[in-house]
N, C-alpha and C positions, 0 to 999 in steps of 0.2 A: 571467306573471311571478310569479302568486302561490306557485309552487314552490321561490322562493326561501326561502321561510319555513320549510321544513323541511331546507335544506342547512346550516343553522349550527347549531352547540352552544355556548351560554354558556361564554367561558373558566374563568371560576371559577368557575360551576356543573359541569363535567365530574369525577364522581369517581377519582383516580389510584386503580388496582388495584396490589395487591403483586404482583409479580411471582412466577405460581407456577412450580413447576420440577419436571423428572424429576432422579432420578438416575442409574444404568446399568440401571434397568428401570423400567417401568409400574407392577411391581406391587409397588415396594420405597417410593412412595410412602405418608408418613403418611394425605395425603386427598388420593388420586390425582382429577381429572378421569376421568368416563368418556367411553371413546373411543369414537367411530360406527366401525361398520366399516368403512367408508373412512377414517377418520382414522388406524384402527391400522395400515391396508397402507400407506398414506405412512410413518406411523412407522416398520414396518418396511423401505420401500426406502430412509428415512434412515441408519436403523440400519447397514444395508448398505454404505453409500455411506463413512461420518462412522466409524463404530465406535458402541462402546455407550456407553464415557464421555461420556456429554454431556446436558445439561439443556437444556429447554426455558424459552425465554423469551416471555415474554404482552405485547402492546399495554397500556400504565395507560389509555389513553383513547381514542374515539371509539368509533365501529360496529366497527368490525375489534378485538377482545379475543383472540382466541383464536390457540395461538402454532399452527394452521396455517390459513392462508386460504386458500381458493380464488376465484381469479380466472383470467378473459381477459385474460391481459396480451400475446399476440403475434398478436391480430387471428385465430386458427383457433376453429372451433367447438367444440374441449373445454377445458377451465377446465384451468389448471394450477394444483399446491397449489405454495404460498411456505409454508417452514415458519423460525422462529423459533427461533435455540438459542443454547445457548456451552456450548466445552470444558470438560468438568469442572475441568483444572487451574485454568480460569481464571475458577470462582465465586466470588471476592470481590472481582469487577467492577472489575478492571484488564484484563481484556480484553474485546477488542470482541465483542459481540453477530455472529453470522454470519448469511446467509440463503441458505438452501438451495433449489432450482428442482426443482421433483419433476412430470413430466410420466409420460403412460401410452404402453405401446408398441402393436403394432397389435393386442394380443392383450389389449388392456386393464389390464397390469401394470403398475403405478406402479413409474417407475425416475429415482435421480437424475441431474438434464442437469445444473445450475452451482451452483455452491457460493463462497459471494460472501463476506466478511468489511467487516462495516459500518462506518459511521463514530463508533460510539457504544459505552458500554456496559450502555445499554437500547434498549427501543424505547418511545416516548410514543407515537406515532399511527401509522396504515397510512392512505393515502386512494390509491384507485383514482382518474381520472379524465382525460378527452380534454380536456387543460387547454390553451385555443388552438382547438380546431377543426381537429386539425391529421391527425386522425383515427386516430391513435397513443396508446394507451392509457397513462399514466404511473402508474408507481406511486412514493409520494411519504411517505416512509418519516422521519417525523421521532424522532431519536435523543438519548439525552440522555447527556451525558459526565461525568469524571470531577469538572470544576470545576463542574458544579450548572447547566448552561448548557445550549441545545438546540439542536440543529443539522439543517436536514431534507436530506433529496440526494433527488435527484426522476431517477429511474431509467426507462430504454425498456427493454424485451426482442424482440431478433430474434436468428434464426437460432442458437437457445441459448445466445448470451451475454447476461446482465445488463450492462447502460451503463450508470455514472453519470455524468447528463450536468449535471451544475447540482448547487450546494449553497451553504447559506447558514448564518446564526444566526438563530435567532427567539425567541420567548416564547409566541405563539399562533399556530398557523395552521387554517386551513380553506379551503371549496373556495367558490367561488360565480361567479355572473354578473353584478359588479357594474356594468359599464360596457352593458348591455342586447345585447350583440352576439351571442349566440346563442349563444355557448358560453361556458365558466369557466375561472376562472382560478386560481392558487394564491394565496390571502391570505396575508403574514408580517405579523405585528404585533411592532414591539419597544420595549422600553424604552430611555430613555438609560442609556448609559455612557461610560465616561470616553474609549473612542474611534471611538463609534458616537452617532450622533442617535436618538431616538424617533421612528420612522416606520412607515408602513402602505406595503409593494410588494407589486406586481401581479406574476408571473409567469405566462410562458405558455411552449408550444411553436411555433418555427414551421413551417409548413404547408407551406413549401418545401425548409430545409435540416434540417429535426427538430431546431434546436437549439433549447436552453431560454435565456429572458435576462428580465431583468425587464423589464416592460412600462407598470410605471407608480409611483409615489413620490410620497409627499406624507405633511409631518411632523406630527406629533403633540404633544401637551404633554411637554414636558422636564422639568415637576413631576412628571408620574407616576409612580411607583416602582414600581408594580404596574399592570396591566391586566384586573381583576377578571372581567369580567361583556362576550359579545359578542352584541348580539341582532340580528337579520335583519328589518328590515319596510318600511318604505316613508316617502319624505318627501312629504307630499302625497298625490293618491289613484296615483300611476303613475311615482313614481321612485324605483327601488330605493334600500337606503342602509343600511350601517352601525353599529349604534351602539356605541362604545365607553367603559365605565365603568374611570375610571382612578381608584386609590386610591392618596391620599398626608396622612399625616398623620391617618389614621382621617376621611377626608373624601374623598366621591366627587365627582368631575365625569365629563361626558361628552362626549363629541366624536360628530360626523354626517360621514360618509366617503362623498360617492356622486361619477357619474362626469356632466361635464357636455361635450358632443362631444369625448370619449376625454380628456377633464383631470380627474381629483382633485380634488374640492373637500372642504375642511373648514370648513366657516363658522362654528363657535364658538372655531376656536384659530386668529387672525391672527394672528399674531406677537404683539405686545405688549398683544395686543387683551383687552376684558376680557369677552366676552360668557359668555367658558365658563364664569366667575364666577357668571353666574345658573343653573347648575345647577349649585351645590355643596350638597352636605347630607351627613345623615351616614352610615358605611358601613354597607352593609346595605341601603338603597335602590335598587333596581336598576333601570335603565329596563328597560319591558317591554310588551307590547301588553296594556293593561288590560283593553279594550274587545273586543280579538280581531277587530277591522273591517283589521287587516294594519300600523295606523301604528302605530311605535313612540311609547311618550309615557314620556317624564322625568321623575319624580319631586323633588320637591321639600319644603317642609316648613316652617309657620309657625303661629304658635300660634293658637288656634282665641279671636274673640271675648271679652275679658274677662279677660283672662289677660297678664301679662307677663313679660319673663324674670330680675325675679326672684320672680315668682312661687312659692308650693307646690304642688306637685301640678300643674305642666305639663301642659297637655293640650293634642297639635299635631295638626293637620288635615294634610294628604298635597294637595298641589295634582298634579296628573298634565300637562304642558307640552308643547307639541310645536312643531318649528321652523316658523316662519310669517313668511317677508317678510324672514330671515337675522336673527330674534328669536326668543326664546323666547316663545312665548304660552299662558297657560291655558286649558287645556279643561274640567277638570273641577276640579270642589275635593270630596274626600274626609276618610273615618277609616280609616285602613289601619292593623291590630292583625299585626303583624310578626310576633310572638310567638305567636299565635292564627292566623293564615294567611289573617287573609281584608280585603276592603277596599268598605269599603261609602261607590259615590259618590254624592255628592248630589244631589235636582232640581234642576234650575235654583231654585226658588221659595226652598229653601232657602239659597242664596248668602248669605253675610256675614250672616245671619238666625236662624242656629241657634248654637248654641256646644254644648259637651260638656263631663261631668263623672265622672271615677273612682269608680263607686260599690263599693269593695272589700269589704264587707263580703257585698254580695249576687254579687259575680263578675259585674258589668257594666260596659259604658260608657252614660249615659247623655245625651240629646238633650233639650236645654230651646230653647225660644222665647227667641233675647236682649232683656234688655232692659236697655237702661243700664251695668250693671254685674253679675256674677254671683251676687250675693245676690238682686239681683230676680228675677233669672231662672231662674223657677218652674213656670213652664208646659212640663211634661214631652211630649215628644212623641213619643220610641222609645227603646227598649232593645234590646239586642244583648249576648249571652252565648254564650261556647263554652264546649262540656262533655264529656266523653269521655259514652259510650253508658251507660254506668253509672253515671253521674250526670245522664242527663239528666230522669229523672222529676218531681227534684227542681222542674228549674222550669218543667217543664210542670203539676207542680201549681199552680203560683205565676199561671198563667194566660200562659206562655209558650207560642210556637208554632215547631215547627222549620220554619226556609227551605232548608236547604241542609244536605245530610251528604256527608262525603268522609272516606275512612280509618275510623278510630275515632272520629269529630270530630262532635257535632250542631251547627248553628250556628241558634240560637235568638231572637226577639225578641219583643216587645211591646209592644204601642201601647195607649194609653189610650182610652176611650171616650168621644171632645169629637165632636161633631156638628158644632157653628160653630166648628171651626179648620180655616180652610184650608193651615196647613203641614202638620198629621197625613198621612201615605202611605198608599195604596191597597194592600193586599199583591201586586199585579203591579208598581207599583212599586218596592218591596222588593226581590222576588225580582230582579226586572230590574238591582236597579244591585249586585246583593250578588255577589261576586264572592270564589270560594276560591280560594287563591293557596298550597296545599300539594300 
């Protein structure tokens, strides 16, 4: 089941691509795509089929980017190319997006079989997938229209026609196995509107009559305005799940979606319930597997020891939360530097025992022993600096040591030379809990 962890993409981590385009040739493009030569003989048996007016249109998101894909979509051993376009009249996206069906004849020649006109006038995502078990390959083509709104239709191919057999509205979708049954299913995520609810549906194929229908429903927060952030991991050590970060008001919550004998549950959004409450904080917090052992952990956020809000110079700690008994409970308490990319969690020893302070003038955060109040608290214990590669000499002169480089990034600390403190860290400790998050 741990494969689930690679079928999702973060909704609002996915970057939308501009849609690039031909004109009535290749090579009349400003900064043409080069073509594989299998890509240019499809282009040319489109060419054939459509004429030469016509631009190609590109996927903004997921794996499938490019406007021709090859897939198995009628169950035979050679891949058909699906290619991506719209009529030249009709580039300034009042008309629909089409998709063209480009299969080889027995001599190896890519010729076009169906030529389909879509429900959109882009294309957001392509997802291949045997959604159901039903051993029918769907392809699942979600389109975005002219009102800013998105729409998927989840298409079969036999005997060379394209079926659409199902379509909905959505905001995110992706493919997964959330109910453990062996195969996946289509996830829609939407927001409220004024004549639809916020909810998470299951669709599937079935295995009998090939039709597509939704297969499962259960609703979400109707505060959310947005659905930021989708991550894949696990509730506990062995049930899949979930999580959805919803933004409203420049304030994230999150919601836990898994499947309990074939029912939907959401256990931080009962109705009037206020548990989703204790995972609010502010945007830009994303839940995410910290620790990389598969559970997803929720972020959170309270000010570190010695400090209060109205405080100068705020300095907040990152608690990391994960669902436990249909509560939120702490696992870890961190310094997670958002800005800087990385999140360094605490020992246990350190608990409620450490506090931290802004040292700006040297470009660090720095770690004292609490005591009482933050004036006393003087007994320095670590320092932690990031610094592009060009600067990092700087404080390796200063008796700094790198832990960790990613990018152009060093991520640098330093510990003091106390013998009889037992909070000072080991540098396997260090490294172990320092974690780069860019």
């Amino acid at each position: 089941m741990k494969s689930i962890l690679k079928r999702l993409f973060p909704a609002a981590l996915s970057l939308a691509l501009t849609a690039c385009s031909f004109g009535s040739s290749v090579d009349t493009l400003l900064t043409p795509p080069k073509l594989s030569e299998e890509q240019r003989e499809v282009y040319d048996a489109l060419i054939k089929a459509v004429g030469n007016d016509i631009r190609l249109q590109y996927p903004r998101a997921g794996e499938n980017r490019s406007a021709f894909v090859f897939a198995d979509i009628d169950g035979e051993p050679e891949e058909e190319a699906i290619v991506f376009y719209e009529k030249a009249g009709e580039t300034d996206g009042t008309g629909n997006v089409r998709i063209n069906i480009i299969d080889r004849d027995a001599d190896g020649k890519w010729y076009s079989v169906y030529d389909h006109a879509g429900m959109g006038t882009g294309i957001e995502r392509v997802i291949f997938s045997d959604i159901g078990g039903s051993g029918t390959i769907s392809m699942m083509i979600g389109y975005s229209l002219l009102s800013g709104e998105k729409n998927v239709t989840v298409y079969s191919y036999s005997g060379g026609i394209l079926s659409a057999d199902y379509s909905d509205s959505y905001n995110t979708m992706f493919v997964t196995d959330i109910d453990r049954s062996g195969s996946a299913e289509l996830v829609l995520v939407r927001t409220e509107t004024p004549i639809r609810k916020a909810s998470l549906s299951l669709i599937a194929r079935d295995g009998a009559d090939g039709s597509v229908s939704e297969t499962g429903n259960i609703a979400l927060d109707k505060n959310a305005a947005e659905f930021v952030n989708i991550a894949s991991g696990y509730v506990g050590t062995d049930t899949p799940a979930i999580f959805i970060d919803g933004l409203s008001d420049r304030q994230l919550t999150t919601e836990i979606i898994y499947s309990v004998n074939d029912t939907l549950r959401n256990p931080l959004y009962l109705g009037e319930s206020s548990i989703i409450e204790n995972t609010r904080r502010p945007a830009g917090y994303l839940c995410t597997d910290i620790d990389l052992d598969g559970v997803i952990e929720i972020p959170t956020r309270s000010l570190f020891p010695g400090y209060s809000e109205g405080s100068d110079d705020k300095v907040y700690s990152t608690d990391w939360n994960i669902l436990d008994n249909y509560s939120i409970a702490k696992k870890y308490t961190s310094y997670y530097d958002r800005t800087d990319g990385y999140c360094f969690i605490f020992p246990s020893r350190w608990a409620g025992v450490v506090t931290a302070k802004a040292d700006a003038s040297a470009g660090a955060v720095v770690f004292y022993k609490y005591n009482i109040d933050l004036t006393n608290s003087t007994t320095e214990l670590m320092r932690i600096a990031a610094a592009e590669r060009s600067e990092t000499q700087a404080f390796l002169d200063e008796g700094y040591m790198i832990i960790k480089t990613a990018n152009n990034m060093n991520y640098l600390v330093k510990c003091p030379d106390i013998d009889d403190e037992p909070l000072i860290l080991t540098g396997t400790e260090i490294s172990n809990n320092f974690y780069v998050m860019i």
